[in-house]
N, C-alpha and C positions, 0 to 999 in steps of 0.2 A: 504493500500500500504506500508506504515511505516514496518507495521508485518511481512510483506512478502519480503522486506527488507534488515528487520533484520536478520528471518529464514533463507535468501537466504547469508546471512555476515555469521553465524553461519555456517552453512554446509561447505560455503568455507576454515573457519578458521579450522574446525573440520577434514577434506579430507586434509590439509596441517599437522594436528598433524598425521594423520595415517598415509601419504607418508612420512615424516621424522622420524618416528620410523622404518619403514622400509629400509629406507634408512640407517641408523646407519647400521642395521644388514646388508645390500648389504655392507658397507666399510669394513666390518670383512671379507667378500666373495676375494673382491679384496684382502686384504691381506693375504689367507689361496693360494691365486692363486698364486702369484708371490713371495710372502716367501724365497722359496727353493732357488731360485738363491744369496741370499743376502747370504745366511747360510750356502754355496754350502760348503766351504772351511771349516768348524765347523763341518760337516756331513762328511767329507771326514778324518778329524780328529780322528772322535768320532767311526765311519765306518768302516771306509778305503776302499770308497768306489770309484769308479771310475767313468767317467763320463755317461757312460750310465748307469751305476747306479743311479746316480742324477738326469738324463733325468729322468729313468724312474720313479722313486721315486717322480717328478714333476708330470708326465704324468697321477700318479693312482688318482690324483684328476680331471684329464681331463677325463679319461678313466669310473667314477662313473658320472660325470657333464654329458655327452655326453650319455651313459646308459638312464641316468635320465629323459631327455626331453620330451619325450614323457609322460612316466607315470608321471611328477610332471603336465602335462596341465590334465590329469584323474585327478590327486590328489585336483587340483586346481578348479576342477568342484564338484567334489564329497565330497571332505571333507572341501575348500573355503579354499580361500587364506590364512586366517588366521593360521585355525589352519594348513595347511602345512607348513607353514613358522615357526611356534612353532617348532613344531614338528622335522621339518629340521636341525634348530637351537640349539634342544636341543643333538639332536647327533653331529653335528658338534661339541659343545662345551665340552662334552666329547672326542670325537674324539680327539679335540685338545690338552687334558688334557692329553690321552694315550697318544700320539706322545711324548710329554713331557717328558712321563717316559718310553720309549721305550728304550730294554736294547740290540737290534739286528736289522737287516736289516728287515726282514721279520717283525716284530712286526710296525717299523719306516712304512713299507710300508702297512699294515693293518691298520694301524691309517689313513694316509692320504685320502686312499682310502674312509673309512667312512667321513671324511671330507667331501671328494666330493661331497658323496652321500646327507652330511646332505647340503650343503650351494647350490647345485645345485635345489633346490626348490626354490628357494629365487627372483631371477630377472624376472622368468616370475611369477609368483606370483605376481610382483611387476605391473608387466602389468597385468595383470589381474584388481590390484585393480584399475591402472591409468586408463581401460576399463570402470570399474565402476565407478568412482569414477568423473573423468574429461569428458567435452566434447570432442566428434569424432573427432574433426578438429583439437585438441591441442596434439593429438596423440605423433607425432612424435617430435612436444617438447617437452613433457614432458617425453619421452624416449630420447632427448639426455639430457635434466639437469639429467637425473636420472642415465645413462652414466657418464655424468662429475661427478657425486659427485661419483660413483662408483672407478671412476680412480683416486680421491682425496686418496682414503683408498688404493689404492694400492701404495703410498706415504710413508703411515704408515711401507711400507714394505722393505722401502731403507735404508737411513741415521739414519734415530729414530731405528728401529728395527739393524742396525750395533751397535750404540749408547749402548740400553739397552741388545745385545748380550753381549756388554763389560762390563755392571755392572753383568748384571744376568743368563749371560749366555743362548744359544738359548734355554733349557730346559725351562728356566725359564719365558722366553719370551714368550713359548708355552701353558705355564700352565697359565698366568696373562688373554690372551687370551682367552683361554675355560673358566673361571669363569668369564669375561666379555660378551661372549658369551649367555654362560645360564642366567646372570641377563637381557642382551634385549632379550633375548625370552621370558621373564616374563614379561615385560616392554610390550612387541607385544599383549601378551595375556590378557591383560588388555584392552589396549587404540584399538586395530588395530579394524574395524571391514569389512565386507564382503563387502558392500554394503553401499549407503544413508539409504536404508530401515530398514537395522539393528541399526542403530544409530537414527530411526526416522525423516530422510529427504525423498523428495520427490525422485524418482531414474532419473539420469543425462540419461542414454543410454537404456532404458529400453524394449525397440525393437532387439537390437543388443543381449539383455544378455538373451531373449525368445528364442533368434534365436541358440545361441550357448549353451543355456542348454539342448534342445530339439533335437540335434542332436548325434546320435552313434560314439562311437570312432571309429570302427574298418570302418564306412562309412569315416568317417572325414580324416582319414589317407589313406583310398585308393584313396579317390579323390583328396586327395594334393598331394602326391607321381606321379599321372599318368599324373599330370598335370610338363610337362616340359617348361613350363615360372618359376616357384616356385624355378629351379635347379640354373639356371645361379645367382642370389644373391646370393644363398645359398653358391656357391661354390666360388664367388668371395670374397666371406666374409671371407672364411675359408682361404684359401690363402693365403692375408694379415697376418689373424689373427696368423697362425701358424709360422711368420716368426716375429710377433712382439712377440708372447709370450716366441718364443726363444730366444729374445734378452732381453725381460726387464724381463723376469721371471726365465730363466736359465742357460746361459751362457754368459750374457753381460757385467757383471760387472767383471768373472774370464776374459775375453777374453778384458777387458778395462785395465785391472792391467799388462797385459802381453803385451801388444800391446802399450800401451802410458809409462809406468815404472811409473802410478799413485797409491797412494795409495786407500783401500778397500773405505773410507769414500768418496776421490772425486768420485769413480767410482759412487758408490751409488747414490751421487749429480747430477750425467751425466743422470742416468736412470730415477733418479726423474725428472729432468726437459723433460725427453721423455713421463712419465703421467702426467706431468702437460698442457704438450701440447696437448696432447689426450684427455685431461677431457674437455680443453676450445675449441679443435677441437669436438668435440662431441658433448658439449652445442649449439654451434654457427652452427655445420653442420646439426641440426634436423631444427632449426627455418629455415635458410636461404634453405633446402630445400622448405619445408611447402610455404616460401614466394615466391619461384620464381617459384614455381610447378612443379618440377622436379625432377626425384629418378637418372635418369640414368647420364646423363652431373655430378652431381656430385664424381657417383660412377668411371667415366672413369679418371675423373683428377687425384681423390686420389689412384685408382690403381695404373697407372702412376709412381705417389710420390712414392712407394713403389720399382716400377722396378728401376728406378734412383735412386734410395739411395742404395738400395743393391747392384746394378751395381760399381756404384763409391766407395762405403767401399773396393769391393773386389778387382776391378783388377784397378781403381787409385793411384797411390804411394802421399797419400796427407797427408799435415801437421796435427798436434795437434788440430787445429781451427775447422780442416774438420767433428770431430765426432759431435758436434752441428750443423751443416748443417743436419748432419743423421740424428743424432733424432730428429730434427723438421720434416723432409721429413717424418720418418718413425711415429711421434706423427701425424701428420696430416692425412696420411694414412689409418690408423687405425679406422678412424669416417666413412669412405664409410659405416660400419656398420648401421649407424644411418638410414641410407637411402635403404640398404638390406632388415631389419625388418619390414616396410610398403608398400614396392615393393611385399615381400612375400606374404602379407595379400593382395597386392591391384588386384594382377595374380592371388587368388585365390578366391574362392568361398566365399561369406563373411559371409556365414554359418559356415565354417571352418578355421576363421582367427587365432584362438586362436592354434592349429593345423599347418597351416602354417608358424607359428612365431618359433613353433617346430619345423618345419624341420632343417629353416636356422639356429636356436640352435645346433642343432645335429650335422650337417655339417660342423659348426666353431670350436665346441669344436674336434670332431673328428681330425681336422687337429691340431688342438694346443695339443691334445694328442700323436700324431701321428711324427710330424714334430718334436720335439725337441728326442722323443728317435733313428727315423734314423741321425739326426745330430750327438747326442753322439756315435750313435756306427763309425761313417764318422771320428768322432774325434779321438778315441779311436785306429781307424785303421791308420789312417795317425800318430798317434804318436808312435804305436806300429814297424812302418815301419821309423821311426828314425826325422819326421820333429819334429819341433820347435813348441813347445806350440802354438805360433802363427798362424805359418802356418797351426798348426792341427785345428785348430777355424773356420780358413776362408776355409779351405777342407770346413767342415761340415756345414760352413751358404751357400754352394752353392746351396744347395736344395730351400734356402728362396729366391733365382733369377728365379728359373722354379718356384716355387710357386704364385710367384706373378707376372708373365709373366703370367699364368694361369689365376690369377683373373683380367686381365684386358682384354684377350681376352672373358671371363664370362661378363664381364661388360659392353663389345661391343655389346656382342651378347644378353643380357637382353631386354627386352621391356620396352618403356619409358612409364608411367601409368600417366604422369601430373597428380598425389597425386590424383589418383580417382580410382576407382574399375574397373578398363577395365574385369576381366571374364568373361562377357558374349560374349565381342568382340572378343575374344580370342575362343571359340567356332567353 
């Protein structure tokens, strides 16, 4: 019993050194995602680039991310977590390197773009291995801590990254990053492995990973697609999502320096503490689903938060105090996610969970690509027609008010799974 004990200490210790090598490489993820907005003003410099310029130039690592979903769950089947995540990692970290030394527009948006493509293997990957790795029921935990620490790295990408723009310039920021990069995808290809089996433990889910190796993509995807319980998270996700990552990744800190007369560093400080709130709303909203057995009540509240906070930013005339009210509205928001990604899996076939968790991937990024380049050109046109920086801001977040009007009437109309696999009842 001692032996088996210890074997069974060991595996756990060993399944916590491979989710946090991973995890390292997901904080680089968050920060290749939200980057652009801290830098908007350096790029516009270096550029002279305007603002759907910048949307877009955000957008080409949503527009590779969102591409990607589907073939990184092949990729993750057929060539194993690992080496896609290598593999991902190591062109992202080139990728990052080019951006770096990008001497044009087209070159800056080539680079990005590869970015996307490489750090877009990375978080279902990450579920992949937490499939193998953790037990069934700890699921949706261990996808929101892996959220929180996700939205930790996108921290990296506020005040520190303004900070070492100011020593070393965003070039130079870019390039510390790709050679940090490529050293943890050597770090991954060493320690990370597929499975308990590959490291010599006994395997956690071993039923589940028969079930979803043995089955056909081109099956996998028609049955999740035709299946309409799998759409309403999906799209409730996206929603939110395209309106928070317009704010903390692309125009929130330009649209906080013109709208409050704060300098670049406070704004940065405003945004950080909007992922700081999302990382601890994220950790906290996967357990306390899991413990009250519920996907949908959670998902309807944190929609909610989203219509109210956009609502009030836009057409209430409220003091300085009022943009923390926002970002905690709009950092709380943001974790309905947590509770989308096992909704997906629990409405669908559970032959096809890995599959499933792709859709609502594809659907969230889509709108976070999507959403921030009609804002800029919404900006760019209200400025062109003579308003005020300001008011040209709040033109173009009005689409984040139908956005997220959208994902709560999704979130109404979702079916509530109490954390269990309804598919067949759904039939």
């Amino acid at each position: 019993m001692n032996m088996n004990a210890n074997a069974n200490g060991k595996m756990k210790s060993y399944r916590l050194l491979v989710w946090g090598v991973l995890i390292l490489i997901y904080l680089i993820v968050f920060f290749q995602r939200l980057a652009i907005g801290t830098i908007a003003g350096d790029l516009k410099t270096t550029f002279g680039m305007t603002s759907m310029q910048i949307a877009n130039l955000g957008a080409m690592y949503f527009y590779a991310y969102t591409i990607m979903q589907i073939p990184t769950g092949i990729l993750a089947d057929k060539l194993g977590p690992r080496i896609t995540v290598v593999s991902g990692s190591i062109l992202a970290g080139i990728a990052s390197i080019g951006f770096s030394f990008s001497t044009s527009i087209a070159m800056a948006y080539g680079s990005r773009l590869l970015i996307g493509v490489g750090v877009s293997v990375v978080f279902l990957s990450i579920l992949k291995i937490i499939t193998n790795w953790f037990p069934a029921e700890n699921f949706a935990t261990m996808n929101g801590i892996t959220s929180f620490m996700g939205n930790l790295g996108g921290l990296l990408s506020q005040a520190p990254l303004v900070i070492i723009v100011g020593i070393a310039g965003w070039r130079g920021s870019f390039l510390v990053m790709g050679i940090t990069t490529l050293i943890l995808a050597m770090a991954a290809f060493v320690i990370v492995k597929d499975s308990p089996s590959d490291a010599g433990f006994p395997e956690v889910n071993p039923k589940q990973q028969q079930h979803e190796e043995s089955s056909n993509i081109l099956v996998q995807l028609f049955h999740v697609i035709k299946n309409p319980r799998v759409w309403w998270p999906s799209l409730a996700f996206g929603g939110v999502n395209g309106g928070f990552i317009l704010f903390s990744g692309t125009f929130g800190i330009s649209y906080l320096v013109n709208a409050y007369n704060i300098d670049k560093i406070t704004a940065s400080n405003i945004i950080s503490l909007l992922l700081l709130v999302s990382a601890f709303s994220f950790a906290f909203m996967g357990r306390f689903s899991d413990l009250i057995k519920r996907r949908k009540l959670p998902m309807v509240i944190l929609a909610s938060f989203s219509v109210i906070a956009w609502t009030l930013l836009l057409f209430a005339d409220l003091p300085m105090w009022f943009i923390y009210v926002f970002v905690v509205l709009l950092g709380l928001s943001i974790s309905l996610g947590v509770t989308c990604w096992p909704m997906g899996k629990e409405v669908s076939n559970p032959l096809y969970s890995g599959m499933a968790m792709s859709i609502v991937n594809v659907t969230t990024f889509l709108f976070a690509a999507v959403i921030p380049v009609i804002s800029g050109k919404m900006i760019d046109s209200a400025a062109a027609a003579g308003a005020s920086p300001v008011a040209a801001y709040e033109h173009g977040f009005l689409i984040c008010i139908a956005c997220s009007v959208m994902s709560l009437i999704c979130a109404l109309l979702s079916k509530e799974t109490y954390c269990r696999n309804i598919y067949q009842e759904g039939r």
